[in-house]
N, C-alpha and C positions, 0 to 999 in steps of 0.2 A: 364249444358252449362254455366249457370251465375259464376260458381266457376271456369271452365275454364278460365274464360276472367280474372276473379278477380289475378291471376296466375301473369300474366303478370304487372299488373298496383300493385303490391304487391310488385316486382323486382324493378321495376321503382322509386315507393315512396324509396323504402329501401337503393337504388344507390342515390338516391337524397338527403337522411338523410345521406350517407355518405360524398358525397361531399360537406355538408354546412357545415357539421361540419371541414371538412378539410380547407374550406374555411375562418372559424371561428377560426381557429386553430392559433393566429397571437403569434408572440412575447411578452414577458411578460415583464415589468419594468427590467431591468437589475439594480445590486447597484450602489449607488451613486460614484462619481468619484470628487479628487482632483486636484484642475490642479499646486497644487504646484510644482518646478523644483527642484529634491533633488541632491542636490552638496554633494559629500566627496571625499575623497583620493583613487580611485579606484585600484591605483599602489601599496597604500600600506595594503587595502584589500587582492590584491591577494599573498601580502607577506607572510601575515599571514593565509591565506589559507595553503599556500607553506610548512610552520613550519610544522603546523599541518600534512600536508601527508607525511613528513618524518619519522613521529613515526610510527613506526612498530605495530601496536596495534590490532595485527591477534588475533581473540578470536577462542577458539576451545570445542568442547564439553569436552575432557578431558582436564583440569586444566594444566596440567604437561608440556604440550605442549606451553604454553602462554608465553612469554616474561613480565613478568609484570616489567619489566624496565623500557619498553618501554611505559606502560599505564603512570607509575610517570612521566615517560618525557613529557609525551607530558600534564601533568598536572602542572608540574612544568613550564612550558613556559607560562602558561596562562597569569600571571603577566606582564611579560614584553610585550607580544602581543599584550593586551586589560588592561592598567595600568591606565585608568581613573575609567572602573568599578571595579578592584583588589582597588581602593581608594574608591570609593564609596559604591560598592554592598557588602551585605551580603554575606559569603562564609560557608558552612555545608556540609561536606562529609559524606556522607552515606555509611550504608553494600554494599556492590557487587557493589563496582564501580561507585556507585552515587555521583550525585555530583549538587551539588543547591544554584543557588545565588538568593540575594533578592534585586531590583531592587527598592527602596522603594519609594511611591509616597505619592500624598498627602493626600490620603486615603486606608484604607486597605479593605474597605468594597468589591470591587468587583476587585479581584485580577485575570490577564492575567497569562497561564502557556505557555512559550514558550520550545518545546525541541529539544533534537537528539540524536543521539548517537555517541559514536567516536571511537568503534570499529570497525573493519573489516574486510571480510572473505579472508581466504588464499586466495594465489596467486601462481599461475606456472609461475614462470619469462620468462622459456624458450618459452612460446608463446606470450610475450608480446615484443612491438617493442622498449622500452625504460625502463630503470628501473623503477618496478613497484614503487619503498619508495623514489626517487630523485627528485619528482616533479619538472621535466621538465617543460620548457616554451615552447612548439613549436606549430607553425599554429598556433596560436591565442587563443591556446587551453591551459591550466596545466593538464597533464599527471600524474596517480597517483592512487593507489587504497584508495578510500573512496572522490574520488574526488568529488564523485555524493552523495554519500552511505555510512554516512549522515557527513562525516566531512566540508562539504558546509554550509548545516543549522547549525551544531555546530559552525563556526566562525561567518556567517553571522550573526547570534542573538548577538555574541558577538560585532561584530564589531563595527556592528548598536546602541547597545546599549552605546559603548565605545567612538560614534563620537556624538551621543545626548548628554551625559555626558558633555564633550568639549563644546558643545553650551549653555551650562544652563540647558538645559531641563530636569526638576521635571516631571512626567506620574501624570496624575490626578490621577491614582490607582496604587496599588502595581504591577510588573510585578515579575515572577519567570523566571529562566532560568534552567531548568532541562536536565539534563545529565545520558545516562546511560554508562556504559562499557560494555555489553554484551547480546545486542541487539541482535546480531548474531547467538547467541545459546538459545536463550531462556530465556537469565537470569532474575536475580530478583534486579537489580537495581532498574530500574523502576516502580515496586512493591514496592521499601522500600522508594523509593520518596513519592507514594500517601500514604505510613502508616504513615508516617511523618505529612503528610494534613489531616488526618484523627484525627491521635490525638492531632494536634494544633487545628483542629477544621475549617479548613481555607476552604472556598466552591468558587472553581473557577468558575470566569465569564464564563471563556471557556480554553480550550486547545489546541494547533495547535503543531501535531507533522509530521513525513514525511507523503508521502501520492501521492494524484496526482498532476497534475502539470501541465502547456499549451502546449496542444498538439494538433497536427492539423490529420485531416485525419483520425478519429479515432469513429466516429457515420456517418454513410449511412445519404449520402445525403449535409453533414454541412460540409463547406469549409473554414470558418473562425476559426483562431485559438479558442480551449475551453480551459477555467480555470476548472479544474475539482477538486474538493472538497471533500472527503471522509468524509461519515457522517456513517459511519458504515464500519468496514471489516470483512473477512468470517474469519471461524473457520477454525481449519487444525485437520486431525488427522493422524498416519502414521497405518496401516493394514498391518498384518500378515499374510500369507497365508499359513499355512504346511500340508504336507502331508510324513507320515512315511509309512515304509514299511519293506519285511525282505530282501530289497537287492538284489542282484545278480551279475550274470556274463553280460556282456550287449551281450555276445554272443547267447542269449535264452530269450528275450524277455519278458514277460507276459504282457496280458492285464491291462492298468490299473495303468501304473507306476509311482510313483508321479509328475514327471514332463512332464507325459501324464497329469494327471487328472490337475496338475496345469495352463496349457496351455490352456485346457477348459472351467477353473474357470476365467482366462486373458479375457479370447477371451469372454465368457457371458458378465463379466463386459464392455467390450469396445462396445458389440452390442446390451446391456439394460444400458445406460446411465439414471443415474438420472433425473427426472422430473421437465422439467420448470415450476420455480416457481417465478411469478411476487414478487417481494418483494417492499418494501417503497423508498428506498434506487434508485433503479431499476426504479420504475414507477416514480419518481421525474426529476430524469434525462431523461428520454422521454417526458417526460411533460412541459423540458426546452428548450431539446434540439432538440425536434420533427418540434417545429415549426419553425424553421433555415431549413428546410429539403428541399428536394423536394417537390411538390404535391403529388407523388406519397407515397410517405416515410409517409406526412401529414395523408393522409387517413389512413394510416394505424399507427401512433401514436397516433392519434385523437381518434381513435375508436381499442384501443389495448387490452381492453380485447375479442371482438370478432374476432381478426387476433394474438391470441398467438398462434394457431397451425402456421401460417406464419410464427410468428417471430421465433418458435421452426425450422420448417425446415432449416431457413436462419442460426441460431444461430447453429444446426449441421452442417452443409454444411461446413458451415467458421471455426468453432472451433474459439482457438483464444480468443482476450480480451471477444467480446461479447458474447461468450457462455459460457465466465468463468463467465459474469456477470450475467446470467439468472439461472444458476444450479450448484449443487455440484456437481462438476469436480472429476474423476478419472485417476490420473499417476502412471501408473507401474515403479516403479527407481529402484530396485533391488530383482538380484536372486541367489539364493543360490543351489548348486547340490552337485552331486560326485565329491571327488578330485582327481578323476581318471577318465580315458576316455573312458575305457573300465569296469563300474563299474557304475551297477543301486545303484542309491544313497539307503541308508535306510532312509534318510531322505531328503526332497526338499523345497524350501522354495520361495515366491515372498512376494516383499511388494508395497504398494501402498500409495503414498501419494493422503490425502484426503483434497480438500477446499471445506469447509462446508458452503452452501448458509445459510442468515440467518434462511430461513423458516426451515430448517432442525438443528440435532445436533448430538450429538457420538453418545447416545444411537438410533438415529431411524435410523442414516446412516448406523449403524451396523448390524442394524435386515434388512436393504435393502439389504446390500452385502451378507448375509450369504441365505437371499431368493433367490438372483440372482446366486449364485453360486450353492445355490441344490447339493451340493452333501456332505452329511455325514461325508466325511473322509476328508474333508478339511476344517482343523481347522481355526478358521478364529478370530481373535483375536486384540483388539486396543492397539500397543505397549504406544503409548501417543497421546495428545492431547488436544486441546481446546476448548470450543463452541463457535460461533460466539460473537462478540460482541454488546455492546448496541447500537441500533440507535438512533444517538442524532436528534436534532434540529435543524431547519431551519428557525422559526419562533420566532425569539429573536436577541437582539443585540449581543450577541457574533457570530452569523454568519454573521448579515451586518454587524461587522466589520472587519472581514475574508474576506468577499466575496468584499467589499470595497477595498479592501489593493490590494486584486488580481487585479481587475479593474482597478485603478489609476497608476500600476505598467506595466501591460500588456492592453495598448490600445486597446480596438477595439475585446477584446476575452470575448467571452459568458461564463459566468461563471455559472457552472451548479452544483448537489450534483450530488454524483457518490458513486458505493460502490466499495469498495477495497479489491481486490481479496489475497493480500497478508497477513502477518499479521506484526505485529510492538508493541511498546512498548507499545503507546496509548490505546490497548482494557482496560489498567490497571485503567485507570482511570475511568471505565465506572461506576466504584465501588461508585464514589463520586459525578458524571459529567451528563447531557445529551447534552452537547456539545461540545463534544469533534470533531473536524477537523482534516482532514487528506491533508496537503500539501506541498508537496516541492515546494521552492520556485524557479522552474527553468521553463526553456521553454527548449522542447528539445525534437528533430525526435525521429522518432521509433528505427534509427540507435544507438543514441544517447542512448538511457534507456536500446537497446540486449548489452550494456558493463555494466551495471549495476550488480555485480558478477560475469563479462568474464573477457575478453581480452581487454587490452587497453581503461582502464575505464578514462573517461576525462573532462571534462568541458571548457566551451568557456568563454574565459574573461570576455566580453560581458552578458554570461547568468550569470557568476560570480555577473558580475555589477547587473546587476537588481534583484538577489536575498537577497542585501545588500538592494536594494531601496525599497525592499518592507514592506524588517524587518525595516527600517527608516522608513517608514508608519503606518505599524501597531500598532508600541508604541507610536508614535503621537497620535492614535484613542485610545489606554489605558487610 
């Protein structure tokens, strides 16, 4: 009788421990903010923006295909574009397209690495509404591929740096400006950048390369634009699936055909997804940005290791950013059959690209896909890939002056760590770094980042301007 009644008043205390803590759940210190008013030439910002998307500078995984004219060009412009720092800064070209100035302060002990890339992925012009290489001015906007992707942050570090130069400005610390050319495929520019730091010896304060950026709409519940911060991005690996056979006629069928049994091996994968897994990266950012929420939301970030089967269901349901952010995601992108229509292939083929949360990596994601698929004849194979990268830091000066620069730039937006589902040049540094940042310095809708390797890739003057004001911040705080 008495354990009956205990039943109820056991629910009761339990609802009650969650709503204080939800209660409790309040906002944290957000970083320091400057209220200094940064003046420069924003017309001739976006001139030099303009140069830069003219170069043609498409990287391709085969070599043959590259215009490397077009890389010299747009390397040879640099001088005249940003000619206080070709006066000032140190200049070192590197293997594969690197490229690295030194920005030299009055100290070298704790040295800032700012970077980007200035390559860019092909383009289909015929689906674009303006020449993709003619960097258009129109709607408020400059039209152009690499507008976003990253030839923004390549000029704004330059430019930023090039308008402090003109006022006097010495950086108490060394700054670098790190460039690579083939960002897009994988390359190893930015790999011969950190060998270069590795054998001078040189241990960066912190790194800030592309990344997240302010964006609204985008955590249940929080309405105010986020600064969102990558302190860690996932791995990728791309998955092989074959299946051989002896062929046929497609007029006689047999059980079993490879692109039966492949369709099987699709279809397991899509309806045994990998296993939510809270990660540091993950639980920071709920931690930040939980209490911005709802009440509703509250309770359930306040108390989120006991509601991950909730956030599991929510994060399948949606797909999307936030189930990319909680688990290793599986995309089927291509298939391989008969080149005949009337002709069982002898051999069949799908691939899957893989992003690899950090709790996972190639060797365990592999031994998961090859369980979930079960069946013997389908070979299952990691063409390439990479393991996640390191999680840097949150609790050091190189992220309050990251998370500062965002702040003082972008009024009024919650600036949180986040992990970044994509990958980028920066895992490289993880070799030498634990705080390594991931951000671009733009605000921009959801509309805004689906052109980001589409169609009519663009930027707004405006978010132009303030990704120059913020790189004029952050080498103030160097």
């Amino acid at each position: 009788m008495w354990a009956l009644l205990l039943i109820p008043a056991a629910i009761v205390i339990f609802l009650a421990v969650l709503i204080l803590r939800a209660c409790a759940f309040k906002p944290k210190a957000q970083p320091e903010t400057d209220t200094e008013t940064i003046e420069f030439d924003k017309e001739k910002a976006a001139q030099a923006l303009c140069e830069l998307v003219k170069c043609k500078t498409v990287s391709y995984r085969d070599p043959s295909l590259e215009d490397d004219a077009e890389f010299e060009k747009l390397i040879a412009l640099l001088p005249s574009l940003y000619p206080n720092v070709n006066r000032v800064c140190e200049f070192t070209r590197l293997p594969d397209r690197g490229l690295l100035f030194r920005f030299r302060g009055k100290s070298d002990s704790a040295p800032a690495v700012m970077m980007a890339h200035y390559d860019v992925v092909p383009v289909n012009e015929d689906l674009w509404d303006v020449p993709a290489f003619d960097a258009i001015v129109k709607d408020g906007c400059i039209w152009g591929r690499g507008t976003l992707d990253t030839k923004v942050t390549f000029s704004s570090i330059l430019f930023a740096a090039d308008h402090l130069i003109s006022e006097g400005f010495v950086p108490e610390n060394d700054i670098y400006f790190a460039f690579s050319g083939g960002e897009e495929v994988n390359g190893m520019g930015a790999a011969r950048i950190v060998d270069y730091f590795e054998e001078k010896g040189i241990e960066p304060a912190f790194v800030i390369d592309e990344g997240g950026a302010v964006v609204e709409n985008v955590f249940p519940g929080v309405k105010a634009p986020c600064g969102l911060i990558g302190i860690a991005e996932k791995g990728m690996m791309d998955v092989k699936y074959t299946v051989k056979s002896q062929g046929g006629h497609a007029s006689a069928p047999k059980p079993g055909a490879p692109i039966d049994r492949l369709a099987s091996a699709c279809r397991r994968m899509i309806e045994n997804p990998f296993k939510l897994k809270l990660t540091a990266p993950a639980a920071e950012m709920f931690d930040t940005l939980g209490r911005y929420s709802t009440f509703v939301y509250k309770i359930i970030f306040s108390n989120i290791k006991l509601f991950l089967t909730v956030l599991d269901m929510i994060c399948k349901s949606g797909g999307g950013e936030m189930n990319a952010l909680m688990r290793t995601t599986v995309a089927f992108t291509q298939a391989q059959g008969s080149s005949a229509t009337n002709v069982i292939p002898p051999e069949a083929s799908l691939v899957s690209n893989i992003r690899l949360n950090p709790a996972d990596d190639m060797e365990s994601a592999l031994e998961y896909i090859k369980k979930t698929v079960d069946d013997e004849r389908v070979e299952v194979t990691c063409m390439h890939g990479m393991n996640p990268s390191r999680i840097s830091r949150t609790d050091c000066e190189g992220w309050d002056k990251v998370a500062s620069a965002v702040a003082s730039t972008w009024k009024g937006c919650i600036v949180a760590p986040y992990l970044m589902v994509q990958c980028s040049d920066s895992r490289h540094w993880g070799r030498i770094s634990d705080r390594v940042y991931r951000f671009s310095a733009m605000d921009l809708s959801s509309e805004e980042r689906a052109t980001i390797h589409g169609n009519n890739e663009k930027i707004r003057l405006d978010a132009l301007a303030r990704s120059n004001e913020f790189y004029i911040r952050l080498m103030k705080k160097c």
